[in-house]
NUKOLVO-293683 format. One record per residue (C-alpha): residue in one letter; x, y, z. Coordinates in Angstrom, 1 decimal. Each point is the difference from the previous one (the first is absolute). Example, Ala and Ser with C-alpha at 12.3 -4.5 7.8 and 13.67 -1.06 7.14 Angstrom:
2
(pt "a", (12.3, -4.5, 7.8))
(pt "s", (1.4, 3.4, -0.7))
This chain:
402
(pt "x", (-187.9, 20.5, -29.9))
(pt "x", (3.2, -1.1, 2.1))
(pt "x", (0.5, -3.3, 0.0))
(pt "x", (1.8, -2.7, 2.4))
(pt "x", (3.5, 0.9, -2.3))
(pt "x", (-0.2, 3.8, 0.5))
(pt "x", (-0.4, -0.9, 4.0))
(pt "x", (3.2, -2.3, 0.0))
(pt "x", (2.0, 2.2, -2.4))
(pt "x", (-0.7, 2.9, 2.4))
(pt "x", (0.9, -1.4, 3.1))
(pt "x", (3.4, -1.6, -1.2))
(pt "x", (0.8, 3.9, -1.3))
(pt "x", (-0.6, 1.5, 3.8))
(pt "x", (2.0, -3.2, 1.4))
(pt "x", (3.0, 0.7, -2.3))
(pt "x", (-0.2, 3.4, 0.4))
(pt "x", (0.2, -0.2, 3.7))
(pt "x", (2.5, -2.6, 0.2))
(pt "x", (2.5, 2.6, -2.8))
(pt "x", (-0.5, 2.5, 2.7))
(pt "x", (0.9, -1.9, 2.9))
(pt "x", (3.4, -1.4, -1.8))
(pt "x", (0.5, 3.5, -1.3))
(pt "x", (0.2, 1.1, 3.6))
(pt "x", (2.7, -2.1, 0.4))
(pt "x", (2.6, 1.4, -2.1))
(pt "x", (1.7, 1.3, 2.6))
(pt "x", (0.4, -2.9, 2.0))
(pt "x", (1.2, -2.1, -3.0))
(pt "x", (2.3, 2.9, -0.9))
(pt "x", (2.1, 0.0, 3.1))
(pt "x", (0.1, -4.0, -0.1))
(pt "x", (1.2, -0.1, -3.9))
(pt "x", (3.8, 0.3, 1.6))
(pt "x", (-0.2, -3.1, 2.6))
(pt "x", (-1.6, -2.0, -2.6))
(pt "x", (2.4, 0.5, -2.6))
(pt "x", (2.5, -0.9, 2.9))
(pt "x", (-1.9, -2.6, 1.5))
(pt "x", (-0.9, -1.6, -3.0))
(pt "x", (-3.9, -0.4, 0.8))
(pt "x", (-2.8, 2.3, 0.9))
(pt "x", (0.3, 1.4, 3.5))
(pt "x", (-2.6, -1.2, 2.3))
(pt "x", (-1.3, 3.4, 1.0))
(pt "x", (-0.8, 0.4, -4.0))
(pt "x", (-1.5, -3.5, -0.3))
(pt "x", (-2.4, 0.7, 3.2))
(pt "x", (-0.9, 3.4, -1.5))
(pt "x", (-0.9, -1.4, -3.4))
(pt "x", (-2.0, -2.9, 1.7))
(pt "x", (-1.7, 2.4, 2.2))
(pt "x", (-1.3, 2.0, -3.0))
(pt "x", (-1.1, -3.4, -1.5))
(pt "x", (2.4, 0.1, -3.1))
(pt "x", (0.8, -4.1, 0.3))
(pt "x", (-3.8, -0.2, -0.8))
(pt "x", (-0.7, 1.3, -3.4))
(pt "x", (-1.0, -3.1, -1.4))
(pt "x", (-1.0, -2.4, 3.0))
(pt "x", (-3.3, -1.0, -0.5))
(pt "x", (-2.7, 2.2, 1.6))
(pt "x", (-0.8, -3.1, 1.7))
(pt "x", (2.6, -0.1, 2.4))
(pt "x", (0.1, 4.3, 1.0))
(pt "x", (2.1, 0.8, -3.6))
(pt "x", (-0.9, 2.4, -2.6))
(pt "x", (-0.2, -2.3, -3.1))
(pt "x", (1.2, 2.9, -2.6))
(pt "x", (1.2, -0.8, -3.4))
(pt "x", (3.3, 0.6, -1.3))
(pt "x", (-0.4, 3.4, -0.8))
(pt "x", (-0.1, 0.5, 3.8))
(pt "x", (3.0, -2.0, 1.0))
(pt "x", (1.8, 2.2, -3.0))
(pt "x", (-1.2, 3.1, 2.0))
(pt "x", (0.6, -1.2, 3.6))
(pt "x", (3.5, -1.1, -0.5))
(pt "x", (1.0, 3.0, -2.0))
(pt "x", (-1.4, 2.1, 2.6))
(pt "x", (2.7, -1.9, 2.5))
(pt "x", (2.2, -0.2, -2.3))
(pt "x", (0.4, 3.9, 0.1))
(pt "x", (1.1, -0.1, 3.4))
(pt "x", (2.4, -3.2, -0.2))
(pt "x", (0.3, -1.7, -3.3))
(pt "x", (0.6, -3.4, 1.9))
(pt "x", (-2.8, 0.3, 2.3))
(pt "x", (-2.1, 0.4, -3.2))
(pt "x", (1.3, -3.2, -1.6))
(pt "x", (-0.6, -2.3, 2.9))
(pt "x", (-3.3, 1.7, 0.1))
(pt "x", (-1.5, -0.8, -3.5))
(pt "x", (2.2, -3.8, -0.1))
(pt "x", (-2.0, -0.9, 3.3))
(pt "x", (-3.1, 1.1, -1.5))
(pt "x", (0.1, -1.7, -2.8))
(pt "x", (1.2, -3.2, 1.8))
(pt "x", (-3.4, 0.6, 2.3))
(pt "x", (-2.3, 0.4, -3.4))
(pt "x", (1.7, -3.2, -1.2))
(pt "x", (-1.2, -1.7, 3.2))
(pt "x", (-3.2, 1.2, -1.4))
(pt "x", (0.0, -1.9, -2.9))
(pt "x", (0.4, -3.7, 2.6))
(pt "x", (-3.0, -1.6, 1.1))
(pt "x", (-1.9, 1.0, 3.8))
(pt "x", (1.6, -2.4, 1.7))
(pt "x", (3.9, 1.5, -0.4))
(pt "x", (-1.4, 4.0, 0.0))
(pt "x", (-1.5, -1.2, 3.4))
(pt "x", (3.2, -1.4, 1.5))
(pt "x", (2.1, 3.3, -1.4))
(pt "x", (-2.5, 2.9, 0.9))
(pt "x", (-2.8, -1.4, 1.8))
(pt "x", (2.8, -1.3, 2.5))
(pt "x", (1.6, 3.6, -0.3))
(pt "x", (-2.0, 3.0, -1.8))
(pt "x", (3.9, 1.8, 0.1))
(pt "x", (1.6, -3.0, -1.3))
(pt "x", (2.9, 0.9, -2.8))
(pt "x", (0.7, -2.4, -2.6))
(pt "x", (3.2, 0.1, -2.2))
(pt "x", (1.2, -2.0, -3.3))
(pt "x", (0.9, -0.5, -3.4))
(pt "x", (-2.0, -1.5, -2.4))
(pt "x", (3.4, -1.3, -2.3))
(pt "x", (-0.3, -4.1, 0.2))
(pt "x", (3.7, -0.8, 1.2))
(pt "x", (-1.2, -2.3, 2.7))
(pt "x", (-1.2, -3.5, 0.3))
(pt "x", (-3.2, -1.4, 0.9))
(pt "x", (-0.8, -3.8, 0.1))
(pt "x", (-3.6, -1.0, 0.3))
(pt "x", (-0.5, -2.6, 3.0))
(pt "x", (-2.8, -1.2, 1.4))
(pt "x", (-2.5, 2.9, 1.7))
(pt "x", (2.3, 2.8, -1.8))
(pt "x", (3.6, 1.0, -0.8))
(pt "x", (3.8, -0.6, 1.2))
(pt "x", (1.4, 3.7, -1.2))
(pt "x", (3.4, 0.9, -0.1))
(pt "x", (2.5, 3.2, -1.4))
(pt "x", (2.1, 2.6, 0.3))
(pt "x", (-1.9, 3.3, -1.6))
(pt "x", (2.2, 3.4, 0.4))
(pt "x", (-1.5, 3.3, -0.3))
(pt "x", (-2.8, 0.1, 2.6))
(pt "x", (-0.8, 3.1, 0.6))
(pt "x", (-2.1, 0.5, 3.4))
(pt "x", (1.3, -3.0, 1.2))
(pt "x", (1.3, 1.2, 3.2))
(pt "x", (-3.4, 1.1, 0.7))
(pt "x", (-2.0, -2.7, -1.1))
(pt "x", (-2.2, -2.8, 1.7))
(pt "x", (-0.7, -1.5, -3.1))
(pt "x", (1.6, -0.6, -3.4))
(pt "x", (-1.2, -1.4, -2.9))
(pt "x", (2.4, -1.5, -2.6))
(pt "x", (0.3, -1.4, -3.6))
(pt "x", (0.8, -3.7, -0.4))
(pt "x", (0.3, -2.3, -3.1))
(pt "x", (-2.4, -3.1, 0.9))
(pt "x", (0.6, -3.5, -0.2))
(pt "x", (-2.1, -3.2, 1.5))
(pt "x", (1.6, -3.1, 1.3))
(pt "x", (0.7, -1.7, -3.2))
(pt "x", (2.3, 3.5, -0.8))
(pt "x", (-2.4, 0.6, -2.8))
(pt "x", (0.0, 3.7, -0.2))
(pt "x", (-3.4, 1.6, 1.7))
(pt "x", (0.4, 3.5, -0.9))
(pt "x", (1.0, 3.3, 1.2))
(pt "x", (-1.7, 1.5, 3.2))
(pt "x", (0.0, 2.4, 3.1))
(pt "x", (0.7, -1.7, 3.6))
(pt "x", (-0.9, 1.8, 3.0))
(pt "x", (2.1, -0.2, 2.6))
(pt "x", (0.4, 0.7, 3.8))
(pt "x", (2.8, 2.3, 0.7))
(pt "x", (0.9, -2.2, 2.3))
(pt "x", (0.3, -2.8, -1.9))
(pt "x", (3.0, 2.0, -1.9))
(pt "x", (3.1, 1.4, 0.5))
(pt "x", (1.8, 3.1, -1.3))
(pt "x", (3.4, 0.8, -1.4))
(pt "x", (1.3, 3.1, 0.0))
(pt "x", (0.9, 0.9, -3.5))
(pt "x", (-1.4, 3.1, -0.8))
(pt "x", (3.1, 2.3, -0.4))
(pt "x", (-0.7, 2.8, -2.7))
(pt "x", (0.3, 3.4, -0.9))
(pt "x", (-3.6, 1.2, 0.1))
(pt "x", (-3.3, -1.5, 1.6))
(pt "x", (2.0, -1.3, 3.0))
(pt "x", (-2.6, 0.5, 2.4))
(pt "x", (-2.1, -2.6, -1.8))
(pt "x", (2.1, -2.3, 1.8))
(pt "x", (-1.2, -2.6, -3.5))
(pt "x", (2.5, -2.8, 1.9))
(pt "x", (-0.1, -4.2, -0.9))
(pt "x", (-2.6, -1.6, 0.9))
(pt "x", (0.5, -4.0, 0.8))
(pt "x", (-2.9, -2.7, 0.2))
(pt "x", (1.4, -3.6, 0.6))
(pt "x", (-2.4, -2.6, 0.0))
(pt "x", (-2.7, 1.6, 1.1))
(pt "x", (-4.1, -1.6, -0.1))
(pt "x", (-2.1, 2.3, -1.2))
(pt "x", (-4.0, -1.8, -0.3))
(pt "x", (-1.5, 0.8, -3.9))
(pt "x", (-1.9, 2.7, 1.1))
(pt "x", (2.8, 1.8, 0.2))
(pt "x", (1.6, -0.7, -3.1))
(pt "x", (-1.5, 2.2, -3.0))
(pt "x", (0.2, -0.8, -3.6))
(pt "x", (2.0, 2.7, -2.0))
(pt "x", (-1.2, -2.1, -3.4))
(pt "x", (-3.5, 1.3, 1.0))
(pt "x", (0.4, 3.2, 1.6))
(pt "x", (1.8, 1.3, -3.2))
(pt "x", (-3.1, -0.6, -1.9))
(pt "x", (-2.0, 2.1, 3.2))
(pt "x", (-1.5, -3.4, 1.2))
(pt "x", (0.3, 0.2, 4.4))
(pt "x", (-0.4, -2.6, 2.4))
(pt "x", (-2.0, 3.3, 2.4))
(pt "x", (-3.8, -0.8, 0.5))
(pt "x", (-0.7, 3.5, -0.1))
(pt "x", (-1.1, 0.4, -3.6))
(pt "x", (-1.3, 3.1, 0.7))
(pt "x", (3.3, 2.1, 1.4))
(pt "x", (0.9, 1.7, -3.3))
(pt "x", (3.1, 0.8, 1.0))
(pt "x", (1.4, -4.0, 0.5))
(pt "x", (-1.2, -0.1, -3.7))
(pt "x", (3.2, 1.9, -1.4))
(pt "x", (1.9, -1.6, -2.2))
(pt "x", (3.1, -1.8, 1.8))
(pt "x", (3.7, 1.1, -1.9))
(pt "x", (-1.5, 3.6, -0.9))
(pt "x", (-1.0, 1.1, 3.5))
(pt "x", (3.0, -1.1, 1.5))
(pt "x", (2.4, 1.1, -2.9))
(pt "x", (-1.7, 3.7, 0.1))
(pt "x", (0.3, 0.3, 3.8))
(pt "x", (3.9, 0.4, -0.3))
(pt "x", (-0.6, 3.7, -1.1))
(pt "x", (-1.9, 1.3, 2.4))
(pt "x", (2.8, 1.1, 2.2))
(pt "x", (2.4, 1.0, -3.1))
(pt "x", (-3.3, 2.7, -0.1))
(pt "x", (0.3, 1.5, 3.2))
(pt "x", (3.9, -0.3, 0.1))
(pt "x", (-0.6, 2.5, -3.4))
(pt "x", (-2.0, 2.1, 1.5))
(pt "x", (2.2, 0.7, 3.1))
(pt "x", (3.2, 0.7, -2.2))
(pt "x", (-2.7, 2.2, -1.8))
(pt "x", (-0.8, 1.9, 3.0))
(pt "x", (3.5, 0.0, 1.9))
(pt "x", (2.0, 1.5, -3.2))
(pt "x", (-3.3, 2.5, -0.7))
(pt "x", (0.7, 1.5, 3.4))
(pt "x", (3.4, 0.2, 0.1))
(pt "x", (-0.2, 2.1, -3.2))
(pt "x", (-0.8, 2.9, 1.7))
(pt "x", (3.5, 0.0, 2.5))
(pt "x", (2.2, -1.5, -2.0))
(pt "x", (1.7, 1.7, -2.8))
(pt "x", (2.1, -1.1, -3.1))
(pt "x", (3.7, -0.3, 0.6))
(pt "x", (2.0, 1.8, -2.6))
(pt "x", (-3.2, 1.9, -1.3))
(pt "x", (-1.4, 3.1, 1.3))
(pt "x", (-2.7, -1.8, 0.9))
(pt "x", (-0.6, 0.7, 4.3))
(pt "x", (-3.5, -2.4, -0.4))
(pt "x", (0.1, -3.1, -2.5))
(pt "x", (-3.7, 1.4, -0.6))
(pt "x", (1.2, 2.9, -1.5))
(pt "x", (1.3, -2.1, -2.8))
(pt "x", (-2.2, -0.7, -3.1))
(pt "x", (2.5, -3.2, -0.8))
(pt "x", (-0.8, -1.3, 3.8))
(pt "x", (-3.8, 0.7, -0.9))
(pt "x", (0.1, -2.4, -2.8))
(pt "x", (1.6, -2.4, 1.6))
(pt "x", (-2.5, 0.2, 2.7))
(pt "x", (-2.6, -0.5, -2.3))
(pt "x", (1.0, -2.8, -1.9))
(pt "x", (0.5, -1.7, 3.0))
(pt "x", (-3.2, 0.6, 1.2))
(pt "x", (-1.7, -0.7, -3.2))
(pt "x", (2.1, -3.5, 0.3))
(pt "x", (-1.6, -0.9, 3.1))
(pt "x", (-3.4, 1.1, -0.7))
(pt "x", (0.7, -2.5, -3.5))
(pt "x", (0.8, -2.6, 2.5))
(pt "x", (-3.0, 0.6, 1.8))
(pt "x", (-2.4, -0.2, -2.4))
(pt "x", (1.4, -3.5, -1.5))
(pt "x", (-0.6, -1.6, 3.4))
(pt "x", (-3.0, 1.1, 0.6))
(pt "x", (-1.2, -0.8, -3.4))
(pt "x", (1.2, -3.6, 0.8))
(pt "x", (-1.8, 0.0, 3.0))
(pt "x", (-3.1, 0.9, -1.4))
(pt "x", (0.4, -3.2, -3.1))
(pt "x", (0.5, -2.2, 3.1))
(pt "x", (-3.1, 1.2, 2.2))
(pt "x", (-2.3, 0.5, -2.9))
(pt "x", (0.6, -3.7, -1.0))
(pt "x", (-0.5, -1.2, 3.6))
(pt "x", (-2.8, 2.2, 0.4))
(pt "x", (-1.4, -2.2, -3.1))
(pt "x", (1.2, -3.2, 1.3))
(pt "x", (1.9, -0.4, -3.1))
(pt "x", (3.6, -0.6, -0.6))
(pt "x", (1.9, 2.5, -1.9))
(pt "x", (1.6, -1.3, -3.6))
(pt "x", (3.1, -0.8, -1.1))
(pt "x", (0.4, 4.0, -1.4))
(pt "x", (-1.5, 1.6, 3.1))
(pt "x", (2.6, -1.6, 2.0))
(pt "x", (2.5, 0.5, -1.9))
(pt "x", (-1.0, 3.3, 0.2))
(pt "x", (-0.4, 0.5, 3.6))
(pt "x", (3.6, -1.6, -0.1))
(pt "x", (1.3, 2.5, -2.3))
(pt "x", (-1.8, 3.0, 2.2))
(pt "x", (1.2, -1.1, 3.0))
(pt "x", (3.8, -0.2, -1.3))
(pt "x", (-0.1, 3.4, -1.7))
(pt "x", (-1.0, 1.3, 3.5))
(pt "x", (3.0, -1.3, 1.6))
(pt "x", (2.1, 1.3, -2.4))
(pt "x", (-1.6, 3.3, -0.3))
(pt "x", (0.8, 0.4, 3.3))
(pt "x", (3.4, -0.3, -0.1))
(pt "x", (0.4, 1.8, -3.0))
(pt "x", (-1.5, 2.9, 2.0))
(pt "x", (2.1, -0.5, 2.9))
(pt "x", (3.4, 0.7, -1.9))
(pt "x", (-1.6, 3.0, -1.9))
(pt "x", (-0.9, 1.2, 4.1))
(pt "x", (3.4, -0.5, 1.0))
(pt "x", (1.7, 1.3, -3.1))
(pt "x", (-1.6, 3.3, 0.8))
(pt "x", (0.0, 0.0, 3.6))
(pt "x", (3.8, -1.0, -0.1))
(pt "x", (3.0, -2.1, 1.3))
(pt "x", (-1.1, 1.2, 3.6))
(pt "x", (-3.0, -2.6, -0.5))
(pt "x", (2.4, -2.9, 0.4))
(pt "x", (0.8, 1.6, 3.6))
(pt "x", (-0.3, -2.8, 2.6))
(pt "x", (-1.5, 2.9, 1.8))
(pt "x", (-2.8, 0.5, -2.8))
(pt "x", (-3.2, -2.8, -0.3))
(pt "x", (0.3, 0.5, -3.3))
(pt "x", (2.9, -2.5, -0.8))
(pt "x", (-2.1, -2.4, 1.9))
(pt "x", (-3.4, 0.4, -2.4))
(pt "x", (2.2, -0.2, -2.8))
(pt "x", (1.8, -3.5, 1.1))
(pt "x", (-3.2, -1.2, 1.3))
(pt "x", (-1.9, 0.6, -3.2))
(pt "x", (2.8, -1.5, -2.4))
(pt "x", (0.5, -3.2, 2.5))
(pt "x", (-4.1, -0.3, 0.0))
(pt "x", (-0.8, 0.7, -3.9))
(pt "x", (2.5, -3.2, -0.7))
(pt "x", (-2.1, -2.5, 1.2))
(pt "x", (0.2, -2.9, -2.8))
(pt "x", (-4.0, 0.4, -0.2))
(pt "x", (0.1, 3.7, -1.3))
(pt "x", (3.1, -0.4, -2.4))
(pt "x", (-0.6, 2.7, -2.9))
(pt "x", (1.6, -1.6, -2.6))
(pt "x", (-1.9, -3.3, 0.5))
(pt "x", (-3.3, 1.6, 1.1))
(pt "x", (0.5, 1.6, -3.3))
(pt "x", (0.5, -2.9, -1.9))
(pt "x", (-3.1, -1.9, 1.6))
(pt "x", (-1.9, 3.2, -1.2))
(pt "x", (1.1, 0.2, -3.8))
(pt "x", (-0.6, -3.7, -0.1))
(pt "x", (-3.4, 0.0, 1.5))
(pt "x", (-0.6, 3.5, -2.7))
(pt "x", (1.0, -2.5, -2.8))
(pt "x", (-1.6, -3.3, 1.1))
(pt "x", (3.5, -1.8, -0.1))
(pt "x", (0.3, -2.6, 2.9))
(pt "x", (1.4, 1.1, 3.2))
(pt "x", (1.8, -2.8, 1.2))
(pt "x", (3.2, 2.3, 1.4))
(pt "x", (-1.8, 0.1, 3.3))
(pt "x", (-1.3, -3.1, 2.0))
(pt "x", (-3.1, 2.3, 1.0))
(pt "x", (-0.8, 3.7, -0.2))
């Protein structure tokens, strides 16, 4: 007989599959915007109002307040799907859902004052403790300078790693403040080659109050324990540093799939230069390349969403993935990034110097996807290193957290 399970599991397939089909409509739009962003350094309003219109900011905001409350596996699909019209657009997409699924993981009172306040609300952040908070009485004093925050020029909302401390200056360990945007300031720092229009500028906090129901302890949430009430919302389960290490891939995914597509089609036009090639598809050398390439995407593919699936099958449980799972969904997510990019080269090693064309978007998919697959979090070497460790039981004590 069906059961409550089958019921939920069905309607969060037709509300994914909707909401892919109303981002994938939008490829245009975020097409013809990739250029202003690059220039602009930030996603073009006219892209942001689309993607909010077609409710891509709410992949995992509680159900509660009007969101979709997917699973990783969805945000992975939604921001590859934008990410195949603008590789930017696609970042700031899956780093501001994530941020909102973090806000998940605080207690009522907080997710009321961030979505029930505003169901459209966008939160920013980074979860790496390089500011200060001091405990006081009723809450926190928070203070820091954290670079990289991507979505910020978009956000209402960030939420931001601190290394704790009470009065005395005894230390009170590491957490996640959430702050008002406009509590903060920004400086412009971001100045890069590729993912410009993730406009990922400085954030500032100076002394800012912030009551302890706001403050979130990352000691706890790295072992799956939440501040949420809502015991019951599977999704808030998810273990903490795995879903929001995994998330980093999904638009390296799409940004494949578009160079996939783009040099595909152009196959059929454009010939070899110096060959007697008059079509690149006429070639059985161009074939292979093609091949492997997409063979190296699908590869990359299949190791995120086999990482998604460790981390929703243990939140599904309730349980918290071990040391070896996550060091596996670590490892996965990595060898996706860099599958990626291994597969961009071969694409533009076949489809030739006339890729690097500021008049062709596929220089762009290839500097966006090498800027975003060297985040710190999905380092190969290291995520390799975590892995054979975990494979031989040795301590892992390169990393503060994984």
């Amino acid at each position: 007989m069906p059961n409550e399970n089958d019921a939920t599991d069905d309607h969060a397939s037709s509300a994914l599959a909707d909401l892919l089909a109303r981002v994938e409509s939008l490829r245009p739009v975020l097409a013809a915007n990739v250029g202003q962003g690059s220039s602009d350094r930030r996603v073009p309003p006219e892209s942001i109002a689309a993607l909010t219109g077609a409710g891509a900011f709410k992949v995992m905001v509680p159900r509660r307040y009007g969101g979709y409350e997917l699973g990783v596996r969805a945000l992975l699909d939604v921001s590859a799907a934008v990410a195949v019209g603008d590789g930017g657009a696609g970042w700031v997409t899956s780093l501001t859902g994530v941020c909102a699924w973090m806000v998940g993981l605080y207690s009522g009172k907080p997710q009321d004052e961030v979505f029930g306040a505003d169901p459209d609300a966008r939160v920013c952040g980074s979860g790496s403790p390089i500011g200060t908070g001091v405990q006081v009485e009723g809450g926190w004093r928070v203070s820091g300078r954290w670079p990289y925050i991507s979505g910020s020029l978009h956000a209402g909302w960030a939420t931001l790693g601190v290394l704790g401390s009470d009065g005395s200056g005894q230390p009170a360990g590491p957490a996640m403040a959430l702050v008002p945007m406009a509590e903060c300031t920004l400086e412009d720092t971001w100045h890069t080659a590729g993912m410009r229009a993730t406009g990922s500028n400085t954030l500032v906090v100076q002394d800012v109050f912030l009551p302890d129901h706001r403050v979130l302890s990352v000691s706890l949430a790295a072992e799956s324990r939440y501040a949420s009430e809502y015991g019951g919302e599977s999704v808030y389960r998810a273990a903490f540093l795995p879903t929001a290490t995994l998330v980093l891939v999904g638009p390296l995914l799409g940004l494949g799939r578009a160079a996939l597509e783009y040099v595909r089609e152009a196959a059929g036009r454009k010939g070899i230069v110096a060959t007697t090639f008059a079509r690149q598809a006429d070639s059985a050398g161009f074939r292979m390349q093609l091949a492997e390439a997409g063979m190296t995407i699908d590869t990359a593919h299949l190791h995120a969403h086999r990482a998604a699936a460790d981390i929703e099958d243990h939140a599904a449980r309730g349980t918290h993935p071990d040391q070896l799972a996550r060091a596996r969904i670590r490892a996965d997510t990595a060898w996706a990034a860099e599958h990626v990019v291994t597969a961009l080269t071969l694409l533009l090693d076949a489809h030739g110097s006339g890729g690097f064309a500021e008049s062709s978007p596929l220089h762009r998919m290839w500097l966006d996807a090498n800027v975003g697959a060297r985040h710190a979090l999905i380092n190969p070497a290291v995520s390799k290193e975590i892995y054979g460790r975990a494979l031989l039981g040795v301590d892992i004590d390169i990393v503060a957290a994984f």
